[in-house]
C-alpha positions in Angstrom: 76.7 11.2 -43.1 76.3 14.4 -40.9 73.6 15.0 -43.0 72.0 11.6 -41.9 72.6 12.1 -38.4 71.1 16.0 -38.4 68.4 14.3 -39.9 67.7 11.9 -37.5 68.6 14.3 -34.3 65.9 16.4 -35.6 63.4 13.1 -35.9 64.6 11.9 -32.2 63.5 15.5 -31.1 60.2 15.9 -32.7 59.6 12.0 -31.3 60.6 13.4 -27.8 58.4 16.4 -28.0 56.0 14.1 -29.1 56.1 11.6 -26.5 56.2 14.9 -24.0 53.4 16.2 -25.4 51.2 13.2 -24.9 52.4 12.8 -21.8 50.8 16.0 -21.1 47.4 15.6 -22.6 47.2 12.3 -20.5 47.7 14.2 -17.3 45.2 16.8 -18.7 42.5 14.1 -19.3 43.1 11.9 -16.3 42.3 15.1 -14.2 39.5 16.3 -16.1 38.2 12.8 -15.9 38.0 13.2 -12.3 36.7 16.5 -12.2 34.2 15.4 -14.3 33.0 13.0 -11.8 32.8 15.4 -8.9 30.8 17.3 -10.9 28.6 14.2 -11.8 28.1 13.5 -8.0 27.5 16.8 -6.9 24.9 17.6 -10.1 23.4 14.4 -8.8 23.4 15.3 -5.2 21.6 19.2 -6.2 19.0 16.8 -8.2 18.1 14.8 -5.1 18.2 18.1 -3.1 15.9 20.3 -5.8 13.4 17.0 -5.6 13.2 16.8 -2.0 12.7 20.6 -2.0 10.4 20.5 -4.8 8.1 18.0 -2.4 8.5 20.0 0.7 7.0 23.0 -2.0 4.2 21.0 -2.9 3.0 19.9 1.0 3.6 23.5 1.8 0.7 24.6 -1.2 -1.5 21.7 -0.1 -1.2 22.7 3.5 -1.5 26.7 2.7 -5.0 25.7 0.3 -6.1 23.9 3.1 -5.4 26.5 5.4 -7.1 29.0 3.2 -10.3 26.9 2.6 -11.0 26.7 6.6 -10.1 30.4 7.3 -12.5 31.3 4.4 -15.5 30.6 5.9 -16.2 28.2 4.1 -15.8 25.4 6.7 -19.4 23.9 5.9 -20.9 22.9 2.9 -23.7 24.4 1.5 -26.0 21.2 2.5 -24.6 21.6 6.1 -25.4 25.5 6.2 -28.7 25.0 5.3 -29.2 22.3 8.2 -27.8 24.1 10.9 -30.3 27.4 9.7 -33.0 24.8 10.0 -31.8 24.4 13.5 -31.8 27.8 13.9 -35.3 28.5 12.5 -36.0 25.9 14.7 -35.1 26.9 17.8 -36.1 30.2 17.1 -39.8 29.1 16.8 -39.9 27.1 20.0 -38.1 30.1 22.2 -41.1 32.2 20.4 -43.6 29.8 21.7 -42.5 30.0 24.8 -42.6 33.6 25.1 
């Protein structure tokens, strides 16, 4: 009979430690649930922020070619130059004519 009830003290304990121990591991997951959706919001917050950023980058370039292109000298087309030296030739030959 003692034998019996070591036995089953020993099977009550492991079942306790058990119990315990599960206890535990749902505590454990329950928070690393919710860590794992703060992480979820703020990877989806840095997403929203790198694509915002990544748009502002891209108007920048645009802006910054633009920028380039009319500092360059090349502000008229090559059609355009070769009006306005017609002008020129132009008015060259009537200020001649004059003289």
């Amino acid at each position: 009979m003692e034998n019996i009830e070591h036995v089953l003290r020993a099977f009550w304990d492991k079942t306790r430690n058990a119990a315990e121990l599960i206890s535990q591991l749902r505590e454990m997951n329950a928070h690393l649930v919710k860590r794992n959706e703060i992480l979820e919001r703020e990877l989806h917050q840095i997403r929203s922020e790198y694509a915002l950023r990544e748009n502002e980058l891209k108007k920048l370039k645009q802006e910054h070619a633009q920028f380039q292109q009319i500092t360059s000298g090349d502000v008229f087309t090559s059609s355009e130059k070769e009006e306005v030296k017609t002008k020129i030739r132009d008015l060259i030959a009537k200020i001649n004519s004059h003289l």
